[in-house]
C-alpha positions in Angstrom: -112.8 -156.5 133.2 -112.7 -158.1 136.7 -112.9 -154.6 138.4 -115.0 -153.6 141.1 -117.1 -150.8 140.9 -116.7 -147.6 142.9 -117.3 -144.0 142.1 -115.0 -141.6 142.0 -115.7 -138.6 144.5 -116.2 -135.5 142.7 -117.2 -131.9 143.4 -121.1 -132.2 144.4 -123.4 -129.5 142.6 -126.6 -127.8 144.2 -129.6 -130.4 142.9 -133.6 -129.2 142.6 -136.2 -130.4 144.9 -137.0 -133.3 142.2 -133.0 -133.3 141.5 -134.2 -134.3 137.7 -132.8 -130.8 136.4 -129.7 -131.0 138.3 -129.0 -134.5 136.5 -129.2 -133.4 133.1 -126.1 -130.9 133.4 -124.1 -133.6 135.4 -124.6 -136.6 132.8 -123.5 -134.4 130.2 -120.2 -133.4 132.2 -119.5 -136.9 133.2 -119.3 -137.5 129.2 -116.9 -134.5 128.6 -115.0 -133.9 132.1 -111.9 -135.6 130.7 -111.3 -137.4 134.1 -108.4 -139.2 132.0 -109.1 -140.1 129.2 -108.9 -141.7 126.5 -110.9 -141.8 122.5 -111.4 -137.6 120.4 -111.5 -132.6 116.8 -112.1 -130.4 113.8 -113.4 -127.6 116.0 -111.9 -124.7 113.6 -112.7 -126.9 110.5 -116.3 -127.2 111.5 -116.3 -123.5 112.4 -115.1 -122.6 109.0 -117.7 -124.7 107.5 -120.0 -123.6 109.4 -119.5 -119.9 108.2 -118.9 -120.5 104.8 -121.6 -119.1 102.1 -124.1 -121.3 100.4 -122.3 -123.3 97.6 -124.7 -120.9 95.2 -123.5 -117.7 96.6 -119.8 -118.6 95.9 -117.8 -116.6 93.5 -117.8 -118.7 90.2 -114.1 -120.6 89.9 -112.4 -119.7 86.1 -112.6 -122.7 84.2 -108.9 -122.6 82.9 -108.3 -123.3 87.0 -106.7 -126.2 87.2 -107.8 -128.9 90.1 -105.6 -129.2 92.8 -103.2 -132.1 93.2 -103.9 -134.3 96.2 -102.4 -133.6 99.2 -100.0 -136.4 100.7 -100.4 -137.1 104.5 -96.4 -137.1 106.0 -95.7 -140.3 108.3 -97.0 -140.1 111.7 -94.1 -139.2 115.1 -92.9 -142.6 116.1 -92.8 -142.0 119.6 -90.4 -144.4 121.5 -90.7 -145.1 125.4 -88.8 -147.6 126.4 -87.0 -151.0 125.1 -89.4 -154.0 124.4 -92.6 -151.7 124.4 -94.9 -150.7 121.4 -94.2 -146.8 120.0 -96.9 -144.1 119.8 -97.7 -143.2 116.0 -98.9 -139.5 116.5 -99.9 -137.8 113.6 -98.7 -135.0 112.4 -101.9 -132.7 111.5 -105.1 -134.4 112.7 -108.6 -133.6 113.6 -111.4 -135.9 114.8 -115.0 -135.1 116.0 -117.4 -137.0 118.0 -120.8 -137.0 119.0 -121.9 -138.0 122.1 -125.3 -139.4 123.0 -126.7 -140.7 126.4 -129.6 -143.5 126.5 -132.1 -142.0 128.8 -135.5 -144.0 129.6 -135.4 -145.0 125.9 -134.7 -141.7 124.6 -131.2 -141.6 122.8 -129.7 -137.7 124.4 -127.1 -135.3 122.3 -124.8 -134.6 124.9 -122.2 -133.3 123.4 -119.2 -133.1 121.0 -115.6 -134.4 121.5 -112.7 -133.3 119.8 -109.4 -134.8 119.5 -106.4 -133.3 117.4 -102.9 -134.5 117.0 -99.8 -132.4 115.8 -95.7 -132.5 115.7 -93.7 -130.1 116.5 -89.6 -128.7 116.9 -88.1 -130.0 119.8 -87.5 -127.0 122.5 -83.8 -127.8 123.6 -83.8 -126.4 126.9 -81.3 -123.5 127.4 -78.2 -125.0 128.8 -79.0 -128.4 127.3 -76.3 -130.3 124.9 -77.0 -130.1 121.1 -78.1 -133.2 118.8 -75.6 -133.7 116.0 -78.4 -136.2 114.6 -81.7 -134.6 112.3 -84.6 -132.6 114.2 -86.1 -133.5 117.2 -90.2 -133.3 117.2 -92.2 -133.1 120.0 -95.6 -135.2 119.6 -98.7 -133.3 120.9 -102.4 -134.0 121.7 -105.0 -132.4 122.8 -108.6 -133.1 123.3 -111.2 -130.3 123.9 -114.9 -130.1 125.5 -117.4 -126.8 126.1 -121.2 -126.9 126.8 -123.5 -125.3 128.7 -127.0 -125.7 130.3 -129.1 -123.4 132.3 -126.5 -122.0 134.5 -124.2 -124.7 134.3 -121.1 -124.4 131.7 -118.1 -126.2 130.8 -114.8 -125.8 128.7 -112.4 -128.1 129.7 -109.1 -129.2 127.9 -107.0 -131.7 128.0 -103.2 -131.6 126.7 -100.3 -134.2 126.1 -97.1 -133.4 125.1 -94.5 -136.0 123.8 -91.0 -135.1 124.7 -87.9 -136.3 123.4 -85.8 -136.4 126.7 -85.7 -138.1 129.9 -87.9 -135.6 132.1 -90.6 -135.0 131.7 -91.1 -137.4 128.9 -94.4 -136.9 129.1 -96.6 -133.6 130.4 -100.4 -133.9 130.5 -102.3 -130.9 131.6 -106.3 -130.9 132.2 -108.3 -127.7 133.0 -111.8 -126.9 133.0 -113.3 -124.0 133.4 -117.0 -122.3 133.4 -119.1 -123.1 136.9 -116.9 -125.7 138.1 -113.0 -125.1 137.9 -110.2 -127.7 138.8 -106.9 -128.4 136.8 -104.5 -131.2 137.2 -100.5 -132.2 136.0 -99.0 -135.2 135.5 -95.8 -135.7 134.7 -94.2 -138.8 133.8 -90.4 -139.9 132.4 -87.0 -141.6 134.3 -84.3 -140.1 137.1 -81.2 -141.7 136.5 -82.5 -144.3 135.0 -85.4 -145.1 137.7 -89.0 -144.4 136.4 -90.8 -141.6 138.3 -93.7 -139.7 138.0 -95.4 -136.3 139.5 -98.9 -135.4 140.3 -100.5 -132.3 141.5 -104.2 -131.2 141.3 -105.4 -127.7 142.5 -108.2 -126.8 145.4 -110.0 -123.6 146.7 -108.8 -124.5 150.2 -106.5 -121.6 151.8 -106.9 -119.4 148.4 -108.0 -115.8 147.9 -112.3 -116.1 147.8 -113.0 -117.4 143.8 -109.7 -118.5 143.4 -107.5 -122.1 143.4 -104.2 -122.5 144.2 -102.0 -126.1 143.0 -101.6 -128.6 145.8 -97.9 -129.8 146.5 -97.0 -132.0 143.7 -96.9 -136.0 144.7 -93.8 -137.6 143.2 -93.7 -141.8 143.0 -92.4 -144.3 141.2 -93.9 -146.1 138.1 -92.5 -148.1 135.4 -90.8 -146.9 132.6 -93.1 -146.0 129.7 -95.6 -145.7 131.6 -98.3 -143.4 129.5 -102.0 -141.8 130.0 -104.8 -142.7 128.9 -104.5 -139.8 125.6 -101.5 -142.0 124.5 -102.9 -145.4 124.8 -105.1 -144.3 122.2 -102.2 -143.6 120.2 -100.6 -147.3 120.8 -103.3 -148.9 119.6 -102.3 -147.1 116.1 -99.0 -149.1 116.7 -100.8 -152.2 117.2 -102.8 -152.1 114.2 -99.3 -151.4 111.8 -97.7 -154.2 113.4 -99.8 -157.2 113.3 -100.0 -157.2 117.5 -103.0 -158.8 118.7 -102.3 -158.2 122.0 -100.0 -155.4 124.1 -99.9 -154.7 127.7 -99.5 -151.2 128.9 -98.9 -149.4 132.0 -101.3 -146.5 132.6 -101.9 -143.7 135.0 -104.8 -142.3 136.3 -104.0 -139.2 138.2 -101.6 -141.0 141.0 -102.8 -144.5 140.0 -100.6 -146.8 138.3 -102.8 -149.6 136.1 -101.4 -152.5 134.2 -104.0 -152.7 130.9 -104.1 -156.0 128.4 -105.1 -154.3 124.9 -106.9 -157.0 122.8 -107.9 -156.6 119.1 -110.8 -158.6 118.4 -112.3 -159.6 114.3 -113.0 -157.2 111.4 -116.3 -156.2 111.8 -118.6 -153.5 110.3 -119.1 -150.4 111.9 -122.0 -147.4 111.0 -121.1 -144.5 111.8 -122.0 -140.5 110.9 -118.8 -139.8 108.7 -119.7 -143.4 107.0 -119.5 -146.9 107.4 -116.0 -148.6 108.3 -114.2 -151.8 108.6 -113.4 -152.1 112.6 -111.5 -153.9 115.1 -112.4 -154.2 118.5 -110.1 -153.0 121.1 -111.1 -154.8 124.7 -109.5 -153.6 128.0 -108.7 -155.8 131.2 -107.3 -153.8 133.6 -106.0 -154.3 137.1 -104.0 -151.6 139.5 -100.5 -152.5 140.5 -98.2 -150.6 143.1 -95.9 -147.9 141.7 -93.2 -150.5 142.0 -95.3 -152.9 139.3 -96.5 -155.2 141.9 -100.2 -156.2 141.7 -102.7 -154.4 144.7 -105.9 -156.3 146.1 -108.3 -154.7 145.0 -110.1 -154.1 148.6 -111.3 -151.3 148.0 -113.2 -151.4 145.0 -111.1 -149.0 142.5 -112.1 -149.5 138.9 -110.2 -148.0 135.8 -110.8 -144.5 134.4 -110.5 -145.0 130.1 -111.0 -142.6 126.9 -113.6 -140.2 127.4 -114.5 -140.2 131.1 -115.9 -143.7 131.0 -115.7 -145.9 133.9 -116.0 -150.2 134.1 -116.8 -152.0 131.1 -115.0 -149.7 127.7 -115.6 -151.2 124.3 -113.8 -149.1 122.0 -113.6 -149.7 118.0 -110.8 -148.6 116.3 -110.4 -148.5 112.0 -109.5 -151.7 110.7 -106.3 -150.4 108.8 -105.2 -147.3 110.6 -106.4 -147.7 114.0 -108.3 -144.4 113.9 -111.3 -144.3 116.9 -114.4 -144.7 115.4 -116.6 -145.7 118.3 -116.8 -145.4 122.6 -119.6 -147.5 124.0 -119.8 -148.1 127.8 -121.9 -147.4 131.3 -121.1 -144.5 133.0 -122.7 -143.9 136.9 -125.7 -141.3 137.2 -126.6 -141.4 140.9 -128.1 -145.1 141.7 -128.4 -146.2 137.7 -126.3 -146.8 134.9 -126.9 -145.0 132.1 -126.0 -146.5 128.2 -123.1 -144.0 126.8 -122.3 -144.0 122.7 -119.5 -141.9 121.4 -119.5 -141.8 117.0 -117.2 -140.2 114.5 -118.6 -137.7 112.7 -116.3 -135.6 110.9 -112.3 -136.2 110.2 -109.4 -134.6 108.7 -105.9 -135.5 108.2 -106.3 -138.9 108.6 -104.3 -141.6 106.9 -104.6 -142.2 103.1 -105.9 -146.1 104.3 -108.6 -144.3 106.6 -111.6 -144.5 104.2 -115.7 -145.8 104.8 -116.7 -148.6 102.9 -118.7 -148.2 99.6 -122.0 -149.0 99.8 -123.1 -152.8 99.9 -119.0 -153.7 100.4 -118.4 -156.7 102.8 -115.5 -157.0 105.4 -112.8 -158.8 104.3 -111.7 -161.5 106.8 -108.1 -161.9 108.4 -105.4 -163.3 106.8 -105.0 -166.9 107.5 -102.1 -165.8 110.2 -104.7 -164.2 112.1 -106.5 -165.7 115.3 -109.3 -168.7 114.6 -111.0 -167.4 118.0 -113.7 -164.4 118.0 -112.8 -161.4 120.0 -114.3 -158.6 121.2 -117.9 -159.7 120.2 -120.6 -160.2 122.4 -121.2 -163.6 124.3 -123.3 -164.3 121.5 -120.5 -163.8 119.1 -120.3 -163.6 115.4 -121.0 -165.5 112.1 -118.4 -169.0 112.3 -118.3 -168.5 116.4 -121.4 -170.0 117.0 -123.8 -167.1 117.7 -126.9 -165.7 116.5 -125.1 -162.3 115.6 -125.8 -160.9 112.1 -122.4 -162.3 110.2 -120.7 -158.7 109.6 -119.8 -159.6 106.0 -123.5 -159.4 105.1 -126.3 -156.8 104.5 -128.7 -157.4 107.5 -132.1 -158.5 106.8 -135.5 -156.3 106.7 -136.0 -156.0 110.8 -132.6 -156.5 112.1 -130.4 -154.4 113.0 -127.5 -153.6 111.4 -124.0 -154.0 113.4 -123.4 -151.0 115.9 -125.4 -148.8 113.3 -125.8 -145.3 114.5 -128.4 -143.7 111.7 -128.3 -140.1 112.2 -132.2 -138.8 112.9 -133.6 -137.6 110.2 -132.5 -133.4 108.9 -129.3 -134.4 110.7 -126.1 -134.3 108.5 -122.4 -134.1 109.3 -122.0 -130.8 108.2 -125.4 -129.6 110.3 -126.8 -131.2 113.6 -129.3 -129.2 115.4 -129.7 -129.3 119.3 -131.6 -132.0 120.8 -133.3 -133.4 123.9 -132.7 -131.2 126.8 -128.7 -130.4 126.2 -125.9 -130.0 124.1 -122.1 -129.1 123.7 -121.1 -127.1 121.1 -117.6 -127.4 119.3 -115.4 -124.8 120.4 -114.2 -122.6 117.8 
């Protein structure tokens, strides 16, 4: 994406003579930190399943019980943030689980689970605020949840995004984690008389009580208006997808840093994942940082973008063809002095459109309409069937040998509803 590579200075952790134990427990909290984010619930659904009795063990249903009607899924928040700039669709009761696996010398690592839920709200008027004459006001919410543990290393951390229908904040994102490392940040993000501004604080140990943090002064700055984090660019891209855009330019911030991002959807193309296989689009991200006045920096110093889920550089994120829904996170995240190979999945979903659905078996992707773009995004170099590559053409079975287009084959005894532990770590769902 034309950025520069350099990490981002975290809190260093006591490493082993060989450091090799001391790694495991920081590549699995480099996938779930949250460090902004961007790309994903169902912890209390998956709990509930979890607990329920074996199908045979159920009480037996009467047979004069009749089947219940299908429920309809309300109309997502259509959150505006300024003139000329796509909405937010947030939905209004939704759950989405990932799994998370690390490629380690060959050996594909279950690092963890992901969730992301969605809701809407009432509108808190503050106290001394003037009355709407027009219908409710709803305040959008998200908020995307980690916890794992590993020897004597834990982790719970949350992230939060709230919505607001008002001026300041317009936008309130909270991030804690707790367990053997603690820190928690705030942004807050809307306009002052019109102006754009934003406010961002992080906490630190230095001059607090022994085991305790205390917040920083909060750091308040200019930035354009509608600017957003990285929760709700996942949430544009929803907007994107229900309007025919192709392309969208946001402006982003990561903690104090102001980014202008070029959202690109790329061709229908078949996706395998756990919860089933999909039609998908593509969503590429070029990214550059830009002063809090909008003006574009130099990029000396070697800063490179924060996205969905931690990951840092190079983010290819697939979203549902028809819904925009995440279905799949693939980049490089840093471990010491390698890369290592990240892949997020789907595996479980609720709430979801009525269009979200997985392809039947053996179904093909349906090209775009003749309006659409003649030119292949989003693919490798190598492209796709009609761009000149050697890629299997996603509108066919692939042949004995080849593999099949981002396929992600769960191992074998692995199912959505049951995944044991693997490898040397794991994050368990919170309930």
């Amino acid at each position: 994406m034309g950025v520069n590579v350099k990490p981002i200075a975290t809190e260093t952790t006591n490493r082993g003579p060989s450091g090799s134990d001391a790694r495991t427990p920081r590549l699995a909290r480099l996938v779930v930190s949250f460090t902004a984010c961007l790309v994903v619930g169902l912890a209390a659904t998956a709990s509930a399943a979890a607990a329920a009795p074996p199908q045979d063990e159920r009480p037996p249903q009467a047979e004069t019980t009749p089947a219940a009607a299908p429920v309809e899924t309300p109309p997502p928040l259509e959150v505006r943030v300024g003139d000329g700039l796509l909405a937010l669709l947030v939905p209004r009761a939704e759950q989405l689980e990932y799994r998370a696996e690390l490629e380690l010398a060959g050996v594909d690592i279950d690092v963890g689970r992901v969730t992301l839920d969605a809701s809407v709200k009432p509108y808190q008027v503050g106290l001394f605020a003037p009355r709407s004459e027009g219908p409710p006001l709803e305040t959008g919410r998200v908020h995307a949840r980690a916890r794992g543990e590993y020897g004597v290393y834990s982790m719970d951390s949350n992230i939060e995004t709230l919505f607001q229908p008002q001026a300041w904040p317009a936008l309130v994102h909270q991030f804690e984690q707790k367990g053997t490392e603690r820190r928690r940040r705030e942004l807050l993000v809307g306009a002052r008389d019109g102006v754009g501004r934003a406010s961002f604080r992080s906490d630190t140990r230095n001059g607090a009580p022994p085991g305790a943090r205390i917040w920083r002064n909060a750091t308040e700055f200019d930035a354009p208006l509608g600017t957003l984090d990285t929760l709700g660019a996942v949430y544009v891209v929803r907007s994107m997808v229900r309007d025919g855009r192709d392309v969208a330019t946001l402006h982003l911030l990561d903690k104090d840093r102001v980014w202008e991002v070029v959202l690109t959807l790329g061709e229908p193309l078949g996706v395998e994942t756990p919860a089933g296989r999909f039609q998908a689009r593509e969503v590429r991200l070029a990214t550059r940082r830009i002063s809090t006045a909008g003006v574009p920096i130099d990029d000396e110093e070697g800063e490179e973008f924060t996205g969905p889920f931690g990951i840092r550089g190079q983010i290819r994120l697939y979203v549902e063809r028809y819904t925009g829904v995440p279905l799949v996170v693939q980049g490089r995240i840093p471990a010491g002095p390698i890369d290592i190979d990240l892949d997020i999945r789907l595996i479980r979903h609720a709430g979801t459109p009525p269009q979200f659905a997985a392809l039947a078996p053996g179904a093909s992707i349906d090209p775009l309409p003749p309006s659409g773009s003649d030119a292949v995004r989003g693919l490798d170099e190598e492209g796709a069937d009609g761009a000149g590559g050697s890629r299997t053409p996603a509108t066919e079975e692939p042949s004995p040998g080849d593999e099949p287009l981002l396929t992600d084959e769960p191992p074998a005894g692995d199912t959505p509803a049951e995944e044991p532990r693997r490898a040397h770590a794991a994050c368990d769902v919170a309930p």
